[in-house]
N, C-alpha and C positions, 0 to 999 in steps of 0.2 A: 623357259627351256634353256640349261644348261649347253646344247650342243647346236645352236645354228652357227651357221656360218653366215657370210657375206659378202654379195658382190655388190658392184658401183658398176652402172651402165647410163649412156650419155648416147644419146639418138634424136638429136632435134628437140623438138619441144616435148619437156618431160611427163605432160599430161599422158600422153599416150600409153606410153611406156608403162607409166605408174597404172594406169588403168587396166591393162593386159596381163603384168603379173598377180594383179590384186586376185586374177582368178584362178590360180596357179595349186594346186595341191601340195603341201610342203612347205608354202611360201609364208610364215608367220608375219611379217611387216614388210611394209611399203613404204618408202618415206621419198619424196618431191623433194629435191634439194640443189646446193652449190657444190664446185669442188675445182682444183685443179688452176686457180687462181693464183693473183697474189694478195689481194686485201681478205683483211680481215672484217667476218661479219657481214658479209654481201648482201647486200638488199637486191631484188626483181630486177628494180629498175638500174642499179648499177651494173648487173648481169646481162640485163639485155641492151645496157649501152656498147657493150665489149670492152670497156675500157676495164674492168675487173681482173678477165683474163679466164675467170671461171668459168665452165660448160653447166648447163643445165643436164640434171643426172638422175637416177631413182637409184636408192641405195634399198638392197631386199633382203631378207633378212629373210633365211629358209633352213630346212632341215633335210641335210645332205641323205639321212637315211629312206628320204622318200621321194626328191627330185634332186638328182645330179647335178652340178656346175654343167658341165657340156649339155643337159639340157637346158638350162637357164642360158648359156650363150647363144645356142641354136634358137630359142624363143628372142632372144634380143636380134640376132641377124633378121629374121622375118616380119619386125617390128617399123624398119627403116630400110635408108638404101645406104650403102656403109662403101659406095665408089662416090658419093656428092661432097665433098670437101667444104667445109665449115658451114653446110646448112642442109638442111633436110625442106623438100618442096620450096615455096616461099618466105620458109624460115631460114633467114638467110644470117653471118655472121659466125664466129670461133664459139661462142656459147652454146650454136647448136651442132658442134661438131658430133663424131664417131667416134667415140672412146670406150675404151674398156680401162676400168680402175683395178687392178689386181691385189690381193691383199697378201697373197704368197706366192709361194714360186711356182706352187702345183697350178693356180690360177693362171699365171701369166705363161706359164707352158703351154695351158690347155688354150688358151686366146690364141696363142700362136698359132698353136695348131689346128682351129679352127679359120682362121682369116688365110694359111696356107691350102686348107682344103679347099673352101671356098670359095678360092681363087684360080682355082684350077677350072672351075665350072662359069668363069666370070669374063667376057673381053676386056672390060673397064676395071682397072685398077682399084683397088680396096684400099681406101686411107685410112679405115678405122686405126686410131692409136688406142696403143699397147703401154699403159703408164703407170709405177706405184700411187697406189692408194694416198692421197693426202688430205688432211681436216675438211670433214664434210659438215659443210653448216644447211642445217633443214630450210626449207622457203617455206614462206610463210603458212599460215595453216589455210588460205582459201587456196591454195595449190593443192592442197594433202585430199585426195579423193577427189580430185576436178570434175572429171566424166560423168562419174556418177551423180556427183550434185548438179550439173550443169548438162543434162546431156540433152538441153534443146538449143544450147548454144551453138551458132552458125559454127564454130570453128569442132567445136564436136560432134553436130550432127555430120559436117559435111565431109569432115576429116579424118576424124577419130576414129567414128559407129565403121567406116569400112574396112579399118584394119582389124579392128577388136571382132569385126565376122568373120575374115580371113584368117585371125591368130586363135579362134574357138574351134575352129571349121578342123584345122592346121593341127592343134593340138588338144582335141576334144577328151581324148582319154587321159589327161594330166590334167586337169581341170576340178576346181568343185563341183561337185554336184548343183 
């Protein structure tokens, strides 16, 4: 397909993430990846040293004629908690920050103006950043579809399986069949 577009979203550890749009209607690809670094070529375990600088991200890859960016933000706000500053639960460290990756200005409009709506309904302050898109390198392929391959893994059973009920539950009619 000639016409998708693309957002980059960074919410803790990107299994989750990647798991939750894979069911998405509109959504052609999913990709587990780095970004927002400064080395080149980032491996896992440089990423989750933080010394990379990179955030763990899923870059998706959708068709604007059938699910919206604002609803692809609104899908990523309910994924994570976007007031925990550089970590999400026990995932602690700048790799699993709250990032939106913008690719245009329509994007990075629409981030705003969702992290200011959102904020309105929020006591705790919303760190998610607001940051141009820059060289997204994929991690590796046992990252790409984790949940699904993995989904009796303690960190998936115990982690994952309750937001991807809450995020089916949440947005049932966007969903594939």
């Amino acid at each position: 397909m000639t016409n998708l577009h693309t957002a980059t979203f960074g919410g803790g550890c990107f299994w989750c993430i990647d798991a939750a749009f894979r069911r998405v209607r509109g959504v052609h690809k999913v990709q587990s990846g780095y970004t927002g670094g400064h080395s080149n070529s980032p491996t896992y375990r440089e990423v989750c040293s933080g010394e990379s600088g990179h955030a763990e991200v899923v870059q998706v890859h959708f068709d604007p004629a059938v699910i919206d960016y604002t609803t692809l933000l609104a899908m990523f706000f309910t994924l994570h908690d976007p007031t925990q500053l550089n970590r999400q639960g026990n995932d602690i460290g700048s790799q699993y920050r709250s990032v939106v990756y913008y690719h245009d200005s329509a994007q990075k409009q629409q981030s705003e103006a969702m992290i200011a709506q959102l904020q309105t309904h929020s006591a705790a302050k919303i760190v998610t950043e607001v940051s141009p898109a820059s060289r997204f390198y994929p991690a590796e392929d046992y990252h790409q579809d984790y949940y699904s391959e993995n989904p009796n893994q303690g960190y998936c059973s115990i982690l994952i399986a309750p937001k991807i009920e809450k995020f089916e539950h949440t947005f049932s009619d966007l969903l594939i069949s």
